[in-house]
mmJSON file of the N, C-alpha and C atoms, coordinates in Angstrom:
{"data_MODEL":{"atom_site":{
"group_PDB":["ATOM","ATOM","ATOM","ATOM","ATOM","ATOM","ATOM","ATOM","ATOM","ATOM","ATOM","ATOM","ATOM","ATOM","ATOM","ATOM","ATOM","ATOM","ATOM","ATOM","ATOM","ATOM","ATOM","ATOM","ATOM","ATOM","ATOM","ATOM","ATOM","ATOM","ATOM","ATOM","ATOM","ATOM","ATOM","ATOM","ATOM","ATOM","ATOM","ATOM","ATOM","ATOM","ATOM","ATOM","ATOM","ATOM","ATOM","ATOM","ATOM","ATOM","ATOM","ATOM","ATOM","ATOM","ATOM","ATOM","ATOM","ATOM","ATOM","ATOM","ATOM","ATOM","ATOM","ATOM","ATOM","ATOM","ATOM","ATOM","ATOM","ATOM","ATOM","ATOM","ATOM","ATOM","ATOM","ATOM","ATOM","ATOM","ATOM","ATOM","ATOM","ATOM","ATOM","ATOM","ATOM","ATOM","ATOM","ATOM","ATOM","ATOM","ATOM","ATOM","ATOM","ATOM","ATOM","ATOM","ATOM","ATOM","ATOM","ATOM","ATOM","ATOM","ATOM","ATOM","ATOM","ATOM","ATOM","ATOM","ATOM","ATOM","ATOM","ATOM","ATOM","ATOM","ATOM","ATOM","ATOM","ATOM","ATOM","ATOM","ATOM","ATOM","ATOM","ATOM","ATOM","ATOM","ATOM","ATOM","ATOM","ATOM","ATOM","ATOM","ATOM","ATOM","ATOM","ATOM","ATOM","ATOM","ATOM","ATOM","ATOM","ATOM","ATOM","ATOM","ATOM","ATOM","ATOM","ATOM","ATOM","ATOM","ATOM","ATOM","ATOM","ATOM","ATOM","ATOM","ATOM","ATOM","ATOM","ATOM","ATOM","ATOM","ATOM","ATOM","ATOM","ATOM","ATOM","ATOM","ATOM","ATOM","ATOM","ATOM","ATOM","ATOM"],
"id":[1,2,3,4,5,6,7,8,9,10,11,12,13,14,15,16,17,18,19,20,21,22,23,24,25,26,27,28,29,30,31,32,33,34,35,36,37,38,39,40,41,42,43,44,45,46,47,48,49,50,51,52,53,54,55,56,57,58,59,60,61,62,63,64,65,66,67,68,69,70,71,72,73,74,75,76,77,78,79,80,81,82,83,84,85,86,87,88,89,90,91,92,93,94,95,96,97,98,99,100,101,102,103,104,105,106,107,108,109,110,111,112,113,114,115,116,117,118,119,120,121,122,123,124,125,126,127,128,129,130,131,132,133,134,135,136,137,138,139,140,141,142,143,144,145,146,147,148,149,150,151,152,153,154,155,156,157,158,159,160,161,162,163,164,165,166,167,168,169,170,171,172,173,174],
"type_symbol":["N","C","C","N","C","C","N","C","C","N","C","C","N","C","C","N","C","C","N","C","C","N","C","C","N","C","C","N","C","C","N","C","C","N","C","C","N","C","C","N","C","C","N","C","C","N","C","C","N","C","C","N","C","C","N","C","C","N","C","C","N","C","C","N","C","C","N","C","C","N","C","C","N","C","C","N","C","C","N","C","C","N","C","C","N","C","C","N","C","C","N","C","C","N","C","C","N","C","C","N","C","C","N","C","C","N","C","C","N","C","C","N","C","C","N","C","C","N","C","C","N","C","C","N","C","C","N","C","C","N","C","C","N","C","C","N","C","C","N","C","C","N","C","C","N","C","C","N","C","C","N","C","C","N","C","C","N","C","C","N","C","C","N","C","C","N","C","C","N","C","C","N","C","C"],
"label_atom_id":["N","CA","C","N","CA","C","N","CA","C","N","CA","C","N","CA","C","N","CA","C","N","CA","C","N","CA","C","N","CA","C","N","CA","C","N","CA","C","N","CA","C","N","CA","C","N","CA","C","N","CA","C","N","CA","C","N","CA","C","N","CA","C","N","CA","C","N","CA","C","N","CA","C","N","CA","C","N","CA","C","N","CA","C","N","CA","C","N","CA","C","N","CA","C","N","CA","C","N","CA","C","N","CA","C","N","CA","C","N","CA","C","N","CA","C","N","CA","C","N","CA","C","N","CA","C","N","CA","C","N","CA","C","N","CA","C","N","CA","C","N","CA","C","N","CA","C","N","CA","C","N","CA","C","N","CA","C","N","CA","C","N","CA","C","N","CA","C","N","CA","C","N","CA","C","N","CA","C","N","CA","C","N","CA","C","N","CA","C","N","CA","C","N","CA","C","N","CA","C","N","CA","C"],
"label_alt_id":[null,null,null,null,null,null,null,null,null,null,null,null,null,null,null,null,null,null,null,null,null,null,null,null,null,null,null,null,null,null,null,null,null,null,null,null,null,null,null,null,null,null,null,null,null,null,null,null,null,null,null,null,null,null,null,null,null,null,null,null,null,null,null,null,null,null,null,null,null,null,null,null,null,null,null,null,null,null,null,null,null,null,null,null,null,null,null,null,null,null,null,null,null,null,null,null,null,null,null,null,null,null,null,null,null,null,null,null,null,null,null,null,null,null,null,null,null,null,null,null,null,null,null,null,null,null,null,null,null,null,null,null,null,null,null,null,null,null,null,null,null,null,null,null,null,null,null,null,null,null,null,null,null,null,null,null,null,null,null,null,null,null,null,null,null,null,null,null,null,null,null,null,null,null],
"label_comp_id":["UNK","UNK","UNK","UNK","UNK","UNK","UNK","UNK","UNK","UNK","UNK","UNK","UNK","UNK","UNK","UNK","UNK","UNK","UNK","UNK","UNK","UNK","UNK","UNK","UNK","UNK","UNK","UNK","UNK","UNK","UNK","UNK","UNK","UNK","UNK","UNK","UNK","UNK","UNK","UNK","UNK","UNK","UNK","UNK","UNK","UNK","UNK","UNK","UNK","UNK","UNK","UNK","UNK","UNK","UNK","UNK","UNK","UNK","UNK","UNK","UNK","UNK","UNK","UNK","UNK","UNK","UNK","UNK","UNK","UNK","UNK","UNK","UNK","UNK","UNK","UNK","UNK","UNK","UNK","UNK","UNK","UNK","UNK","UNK","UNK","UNK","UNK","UNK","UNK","UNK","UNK","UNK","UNK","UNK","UNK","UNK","UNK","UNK","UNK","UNK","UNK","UNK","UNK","UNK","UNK","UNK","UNK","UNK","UNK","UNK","UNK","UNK","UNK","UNK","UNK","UNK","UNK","UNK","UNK","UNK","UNK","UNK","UNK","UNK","UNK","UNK","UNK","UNK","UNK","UNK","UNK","UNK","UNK","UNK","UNK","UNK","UNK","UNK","UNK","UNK","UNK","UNK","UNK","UNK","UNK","UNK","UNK","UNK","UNK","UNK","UNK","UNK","UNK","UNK","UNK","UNK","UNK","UNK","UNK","UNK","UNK","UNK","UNK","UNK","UNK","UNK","UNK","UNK","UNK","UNK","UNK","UNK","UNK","UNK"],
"label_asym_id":["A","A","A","A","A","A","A","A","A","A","A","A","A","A","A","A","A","A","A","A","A","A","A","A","A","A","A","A","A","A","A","A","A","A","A","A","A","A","A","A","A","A","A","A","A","A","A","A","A","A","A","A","A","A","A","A","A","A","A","A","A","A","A","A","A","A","A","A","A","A","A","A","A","A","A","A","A","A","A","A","A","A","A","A","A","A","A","A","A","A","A","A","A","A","A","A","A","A","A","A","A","A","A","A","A","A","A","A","A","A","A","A","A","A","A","A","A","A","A","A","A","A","A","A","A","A","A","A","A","A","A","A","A","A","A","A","A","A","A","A","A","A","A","A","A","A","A","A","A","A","A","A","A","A","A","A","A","A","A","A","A","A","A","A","A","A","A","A","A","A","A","A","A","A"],
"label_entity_id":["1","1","1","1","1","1","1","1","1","1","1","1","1","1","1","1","1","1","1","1","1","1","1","1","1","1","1","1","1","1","1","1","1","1","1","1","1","1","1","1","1","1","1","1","1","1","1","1","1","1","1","1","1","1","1","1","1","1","1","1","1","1","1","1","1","1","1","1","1","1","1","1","1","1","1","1","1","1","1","1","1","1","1","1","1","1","1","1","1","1","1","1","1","1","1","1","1","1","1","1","1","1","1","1","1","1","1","1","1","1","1","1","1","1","1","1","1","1","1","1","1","1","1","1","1","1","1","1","1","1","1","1","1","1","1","1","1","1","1","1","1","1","1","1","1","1","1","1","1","1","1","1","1","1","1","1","1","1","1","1","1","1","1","1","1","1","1","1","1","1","1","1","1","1"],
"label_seq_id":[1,1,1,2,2,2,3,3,3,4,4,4,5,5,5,6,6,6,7,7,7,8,8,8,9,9,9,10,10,10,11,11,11,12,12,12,13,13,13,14,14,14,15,15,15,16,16,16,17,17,17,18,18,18,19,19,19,20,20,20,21,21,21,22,22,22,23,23,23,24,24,24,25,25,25,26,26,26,27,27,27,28,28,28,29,29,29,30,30,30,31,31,31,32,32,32,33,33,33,34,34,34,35,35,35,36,36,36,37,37,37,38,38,38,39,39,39,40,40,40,41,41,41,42,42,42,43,43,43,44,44,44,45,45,45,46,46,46,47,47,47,48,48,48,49,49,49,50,50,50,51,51,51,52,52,52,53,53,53,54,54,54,55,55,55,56,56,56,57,57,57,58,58,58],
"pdbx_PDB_ins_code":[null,null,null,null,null,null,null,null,null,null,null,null,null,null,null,null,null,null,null,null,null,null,null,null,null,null,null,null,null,null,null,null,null,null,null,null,null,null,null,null,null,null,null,null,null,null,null,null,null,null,null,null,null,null,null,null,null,null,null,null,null,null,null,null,null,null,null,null,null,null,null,null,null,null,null,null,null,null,null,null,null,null,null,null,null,null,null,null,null,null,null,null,null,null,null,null,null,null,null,null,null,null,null,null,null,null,null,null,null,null,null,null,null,null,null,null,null,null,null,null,null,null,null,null,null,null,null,null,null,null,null,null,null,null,null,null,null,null,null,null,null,null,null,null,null,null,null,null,null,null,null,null,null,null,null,null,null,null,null,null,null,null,null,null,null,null,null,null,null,null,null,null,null,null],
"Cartn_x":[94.275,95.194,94.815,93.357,92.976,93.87,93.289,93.627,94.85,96.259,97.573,98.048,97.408,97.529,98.112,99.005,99.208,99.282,99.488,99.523,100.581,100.875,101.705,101.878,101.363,101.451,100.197,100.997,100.308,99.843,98.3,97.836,97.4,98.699,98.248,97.311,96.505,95.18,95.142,94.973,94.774,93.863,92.81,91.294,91.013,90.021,89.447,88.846,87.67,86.794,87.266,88.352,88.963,88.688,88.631,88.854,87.639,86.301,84.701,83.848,82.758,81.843,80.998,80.852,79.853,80.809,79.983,80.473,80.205,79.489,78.876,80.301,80.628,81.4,83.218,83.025,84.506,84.796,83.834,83.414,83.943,83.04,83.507,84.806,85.225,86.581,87.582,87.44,88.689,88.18,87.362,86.837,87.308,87.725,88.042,89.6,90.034,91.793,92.379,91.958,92.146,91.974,91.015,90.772,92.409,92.876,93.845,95.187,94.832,96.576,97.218,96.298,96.825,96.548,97.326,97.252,96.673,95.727,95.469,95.659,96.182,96.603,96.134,95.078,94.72,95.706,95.934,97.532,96.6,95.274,95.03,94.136,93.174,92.45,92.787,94.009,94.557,94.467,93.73,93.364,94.547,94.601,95.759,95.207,95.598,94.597,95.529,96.981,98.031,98.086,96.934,97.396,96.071,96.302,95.122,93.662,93.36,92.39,92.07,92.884,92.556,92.07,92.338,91.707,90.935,89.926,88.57,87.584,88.043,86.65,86.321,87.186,86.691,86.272],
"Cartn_y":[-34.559,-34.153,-32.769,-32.472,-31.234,-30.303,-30.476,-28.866,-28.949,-29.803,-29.542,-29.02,-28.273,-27.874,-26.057,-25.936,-24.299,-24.019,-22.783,-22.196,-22.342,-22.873,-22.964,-24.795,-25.541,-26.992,-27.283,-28.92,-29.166,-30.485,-30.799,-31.828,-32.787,-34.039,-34.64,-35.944,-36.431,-37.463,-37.903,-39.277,-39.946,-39.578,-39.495,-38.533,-37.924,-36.512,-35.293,-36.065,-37.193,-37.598,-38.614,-38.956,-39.837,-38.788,-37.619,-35.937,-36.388,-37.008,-37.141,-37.724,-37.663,-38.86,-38.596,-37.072,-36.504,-35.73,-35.274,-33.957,-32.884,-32.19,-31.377,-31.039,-32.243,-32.697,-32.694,-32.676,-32.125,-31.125,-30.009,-28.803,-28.121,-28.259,-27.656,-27.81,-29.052,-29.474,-28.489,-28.927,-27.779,-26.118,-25.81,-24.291,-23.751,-24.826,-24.354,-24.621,-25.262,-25.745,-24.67,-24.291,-23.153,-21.61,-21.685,-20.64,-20.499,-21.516,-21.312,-21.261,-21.228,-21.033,-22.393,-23.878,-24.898,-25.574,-25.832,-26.282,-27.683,-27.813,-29.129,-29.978,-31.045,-31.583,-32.926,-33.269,-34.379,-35.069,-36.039,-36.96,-37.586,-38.037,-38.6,-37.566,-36.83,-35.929,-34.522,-34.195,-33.195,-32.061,-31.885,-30.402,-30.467,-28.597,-28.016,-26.558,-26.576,-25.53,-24.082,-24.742,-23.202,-22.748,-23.339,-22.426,-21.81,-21.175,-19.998,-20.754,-21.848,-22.686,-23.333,-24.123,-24.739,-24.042,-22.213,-21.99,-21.134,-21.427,-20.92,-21.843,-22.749,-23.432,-22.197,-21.637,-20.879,-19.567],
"Cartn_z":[-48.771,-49.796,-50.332,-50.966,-51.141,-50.245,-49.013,-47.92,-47.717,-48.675,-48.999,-49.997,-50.841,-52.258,-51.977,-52.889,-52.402,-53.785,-54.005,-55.146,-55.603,-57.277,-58.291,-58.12,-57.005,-56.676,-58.527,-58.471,-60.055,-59.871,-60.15,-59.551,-61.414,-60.975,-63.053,-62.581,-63.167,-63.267,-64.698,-64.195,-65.635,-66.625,-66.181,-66.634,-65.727,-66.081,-65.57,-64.858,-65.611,-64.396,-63.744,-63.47,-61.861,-60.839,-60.818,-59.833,-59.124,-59.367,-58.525,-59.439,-58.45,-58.755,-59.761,-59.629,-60.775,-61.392,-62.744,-63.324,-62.309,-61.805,-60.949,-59.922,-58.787,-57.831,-58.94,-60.226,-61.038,-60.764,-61.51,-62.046,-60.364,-59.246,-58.273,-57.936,-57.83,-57.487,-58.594,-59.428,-60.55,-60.361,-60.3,-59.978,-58.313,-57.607,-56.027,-56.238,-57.155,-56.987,-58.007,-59.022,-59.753,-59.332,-58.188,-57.6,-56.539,-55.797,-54.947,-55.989,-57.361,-58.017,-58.371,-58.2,-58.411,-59.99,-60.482,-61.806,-61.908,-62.774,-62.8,-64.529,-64.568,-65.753,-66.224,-67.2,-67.553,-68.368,-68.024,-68.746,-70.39,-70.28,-71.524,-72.418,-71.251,-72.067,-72.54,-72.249,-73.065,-72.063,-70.916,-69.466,-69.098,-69.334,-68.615,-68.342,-66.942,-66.592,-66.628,-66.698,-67.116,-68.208,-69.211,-70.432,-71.088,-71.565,-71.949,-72.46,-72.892,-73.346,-72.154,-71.293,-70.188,-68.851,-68.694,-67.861,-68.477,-69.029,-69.685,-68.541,-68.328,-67.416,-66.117,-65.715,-64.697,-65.021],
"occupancy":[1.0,1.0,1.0,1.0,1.0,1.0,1.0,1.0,1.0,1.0,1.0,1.0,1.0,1.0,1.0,1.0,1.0,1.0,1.0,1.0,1.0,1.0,1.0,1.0,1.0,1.0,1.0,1.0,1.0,1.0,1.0,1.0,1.0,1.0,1.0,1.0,1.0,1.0,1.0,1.0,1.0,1.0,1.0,1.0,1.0,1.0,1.0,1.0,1.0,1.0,1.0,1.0,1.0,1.0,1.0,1.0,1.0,1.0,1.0,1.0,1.0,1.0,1.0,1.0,1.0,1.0,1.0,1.0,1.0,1.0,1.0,1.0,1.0,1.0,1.0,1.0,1.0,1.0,1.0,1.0,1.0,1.0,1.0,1.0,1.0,1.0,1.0,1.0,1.0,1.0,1.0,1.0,1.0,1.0,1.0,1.0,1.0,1.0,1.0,1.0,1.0,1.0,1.0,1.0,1.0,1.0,1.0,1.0,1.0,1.0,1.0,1.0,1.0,1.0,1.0,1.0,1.0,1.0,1.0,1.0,1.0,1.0,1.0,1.0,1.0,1.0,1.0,1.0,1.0,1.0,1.0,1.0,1.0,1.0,1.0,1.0,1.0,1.0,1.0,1.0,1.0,1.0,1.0,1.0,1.0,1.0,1.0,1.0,1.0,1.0,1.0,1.0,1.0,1.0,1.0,1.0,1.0,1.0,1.0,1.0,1.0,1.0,1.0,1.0,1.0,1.0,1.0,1.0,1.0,1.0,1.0,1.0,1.0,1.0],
"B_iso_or_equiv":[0.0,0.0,0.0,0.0,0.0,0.0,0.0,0.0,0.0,0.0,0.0,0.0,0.0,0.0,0.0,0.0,0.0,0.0,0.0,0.0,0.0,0.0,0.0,0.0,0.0,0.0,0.0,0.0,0.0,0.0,0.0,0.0,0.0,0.0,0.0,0.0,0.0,0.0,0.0,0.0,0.0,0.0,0.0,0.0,0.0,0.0,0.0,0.0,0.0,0.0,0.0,0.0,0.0,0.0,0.0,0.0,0.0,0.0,0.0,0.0,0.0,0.0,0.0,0.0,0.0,0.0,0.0,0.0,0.0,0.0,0.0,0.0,0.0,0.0,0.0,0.0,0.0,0.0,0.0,0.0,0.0,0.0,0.0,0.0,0.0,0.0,0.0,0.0,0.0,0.0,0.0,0.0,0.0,0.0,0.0,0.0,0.0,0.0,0.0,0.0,0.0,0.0,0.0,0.0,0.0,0.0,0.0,0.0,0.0,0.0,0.0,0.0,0.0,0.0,0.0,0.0,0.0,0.0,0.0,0.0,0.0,0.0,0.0,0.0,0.0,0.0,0.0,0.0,0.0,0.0,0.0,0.0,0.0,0.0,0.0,0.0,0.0,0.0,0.0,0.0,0.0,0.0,0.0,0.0,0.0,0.0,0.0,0.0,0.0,0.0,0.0,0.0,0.0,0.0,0.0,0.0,0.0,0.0,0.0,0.0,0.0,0.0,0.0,0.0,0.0,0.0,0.0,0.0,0.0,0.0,0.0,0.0,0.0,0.0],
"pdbx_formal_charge":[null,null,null,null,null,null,null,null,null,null,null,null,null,null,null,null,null,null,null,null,null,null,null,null,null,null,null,null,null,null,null,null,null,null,null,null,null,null,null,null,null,null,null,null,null,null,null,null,null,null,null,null,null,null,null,null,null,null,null,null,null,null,null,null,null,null,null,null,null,null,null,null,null,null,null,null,null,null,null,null,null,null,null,null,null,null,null,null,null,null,null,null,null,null,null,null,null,null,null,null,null,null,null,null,null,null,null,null,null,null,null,null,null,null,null,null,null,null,null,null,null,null,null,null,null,null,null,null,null,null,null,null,null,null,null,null,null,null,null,null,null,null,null,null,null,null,null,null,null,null,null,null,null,null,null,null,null,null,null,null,null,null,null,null,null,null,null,null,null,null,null,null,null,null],
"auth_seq_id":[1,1,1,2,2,2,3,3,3,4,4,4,5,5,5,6,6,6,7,7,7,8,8,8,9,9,9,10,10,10,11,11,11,12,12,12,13,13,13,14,14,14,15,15,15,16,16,16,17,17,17,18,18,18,19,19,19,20,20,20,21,21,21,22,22,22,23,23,23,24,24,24,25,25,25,26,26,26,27,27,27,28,28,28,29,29,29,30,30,30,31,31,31,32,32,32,33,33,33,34,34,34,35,35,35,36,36,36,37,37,37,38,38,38,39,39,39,40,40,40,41,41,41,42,42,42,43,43,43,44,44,44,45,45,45,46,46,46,47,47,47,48,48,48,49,49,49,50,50,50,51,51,51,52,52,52,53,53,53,54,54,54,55,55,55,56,56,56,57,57,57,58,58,58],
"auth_comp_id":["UNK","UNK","UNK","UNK","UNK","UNK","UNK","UNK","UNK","UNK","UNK","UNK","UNK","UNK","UNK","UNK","UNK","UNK","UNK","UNK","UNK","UNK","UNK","UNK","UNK","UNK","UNK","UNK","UNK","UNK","UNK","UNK","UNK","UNK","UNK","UNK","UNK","UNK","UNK","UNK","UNK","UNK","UNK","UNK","UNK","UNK","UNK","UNK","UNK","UNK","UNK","UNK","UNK","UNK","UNK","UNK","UNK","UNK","UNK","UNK","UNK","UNK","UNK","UNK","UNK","UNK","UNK","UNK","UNK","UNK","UNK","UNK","UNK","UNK","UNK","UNK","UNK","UNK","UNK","UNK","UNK","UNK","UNK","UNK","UNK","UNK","UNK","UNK","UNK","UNK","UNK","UNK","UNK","UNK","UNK","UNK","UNK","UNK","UNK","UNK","UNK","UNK","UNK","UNK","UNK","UNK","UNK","UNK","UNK","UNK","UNK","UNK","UNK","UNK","UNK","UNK","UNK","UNK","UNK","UNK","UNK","UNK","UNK","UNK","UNK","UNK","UNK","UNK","UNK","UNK","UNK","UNK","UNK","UNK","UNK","UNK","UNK","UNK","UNK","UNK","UNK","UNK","UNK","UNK","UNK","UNK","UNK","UNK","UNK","UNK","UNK","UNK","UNK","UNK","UNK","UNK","UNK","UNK","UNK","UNK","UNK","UNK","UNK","UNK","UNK","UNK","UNK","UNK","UNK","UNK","UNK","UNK","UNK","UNK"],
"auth_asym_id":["A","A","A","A","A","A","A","A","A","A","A","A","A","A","A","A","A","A","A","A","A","A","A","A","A","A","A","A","A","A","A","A","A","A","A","A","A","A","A","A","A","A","A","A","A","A","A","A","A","A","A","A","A","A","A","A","A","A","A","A","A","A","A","A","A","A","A","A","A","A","A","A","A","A","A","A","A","A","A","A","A","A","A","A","A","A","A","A","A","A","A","A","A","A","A","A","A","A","A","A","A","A","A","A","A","A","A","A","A","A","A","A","A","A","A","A","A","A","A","A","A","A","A","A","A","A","A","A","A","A","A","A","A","A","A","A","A","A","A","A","A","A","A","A","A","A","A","A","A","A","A","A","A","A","A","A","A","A","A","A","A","A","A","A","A","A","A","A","A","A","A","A","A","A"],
"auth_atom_id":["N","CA","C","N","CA","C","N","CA","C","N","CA","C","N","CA","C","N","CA","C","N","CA","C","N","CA","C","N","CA","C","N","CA","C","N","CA","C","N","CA","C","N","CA","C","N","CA","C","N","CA","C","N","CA","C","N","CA","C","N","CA","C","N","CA","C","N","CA","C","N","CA","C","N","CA","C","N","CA","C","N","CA","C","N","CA","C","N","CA","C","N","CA","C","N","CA","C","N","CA","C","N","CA","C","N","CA","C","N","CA","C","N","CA","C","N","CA","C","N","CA","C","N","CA","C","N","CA","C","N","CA","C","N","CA","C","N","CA","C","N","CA","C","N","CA","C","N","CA","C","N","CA","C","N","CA","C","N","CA","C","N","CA","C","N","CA","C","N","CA","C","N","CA","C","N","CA","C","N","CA","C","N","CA","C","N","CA","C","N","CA","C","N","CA","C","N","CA","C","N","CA","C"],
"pdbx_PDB_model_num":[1,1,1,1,1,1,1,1,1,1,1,1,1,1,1,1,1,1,1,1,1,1,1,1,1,1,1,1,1,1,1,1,1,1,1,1,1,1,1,1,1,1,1,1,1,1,1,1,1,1,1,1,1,1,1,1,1,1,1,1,1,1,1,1,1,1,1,1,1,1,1,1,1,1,1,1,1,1,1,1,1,1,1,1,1,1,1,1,1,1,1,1,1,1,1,1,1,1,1,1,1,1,1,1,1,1,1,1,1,1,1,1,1,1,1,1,1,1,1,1,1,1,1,1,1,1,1,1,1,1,1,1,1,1,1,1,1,1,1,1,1,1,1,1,1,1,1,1,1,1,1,1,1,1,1,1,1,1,1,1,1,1,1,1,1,1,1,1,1,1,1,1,1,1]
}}}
């Protein structure tokens, strides 16, 4: 599913951490999907990576 993601594609998750097993294995995962232009959106914890607060992680 990853290596189907293109840029402006918007990936929503119940929680950040459903995304991997660790924080570590998150952190990379949202830092490589943000890097290709893909938005990522937490439905309970409030992450949105299109708006000016949400892409501070990278």
């Amino acid at each position: 599913m990853l290596e189907h993601f293109r840029e402006g594609d918007e990936l929503y998750v119940w929680r950040l951490n459903r995304l991997g097993r660790s924080l570590k294995n998150i952190i990379d995962l949202v830092l490589s999907l943000s890097g290709k232009g893909v938005i990522i959106k937490g439905l309970v914890d409030g992450v949105d990576t299109s708006t000016i607060n949400g892409s501070t992680i990278s």
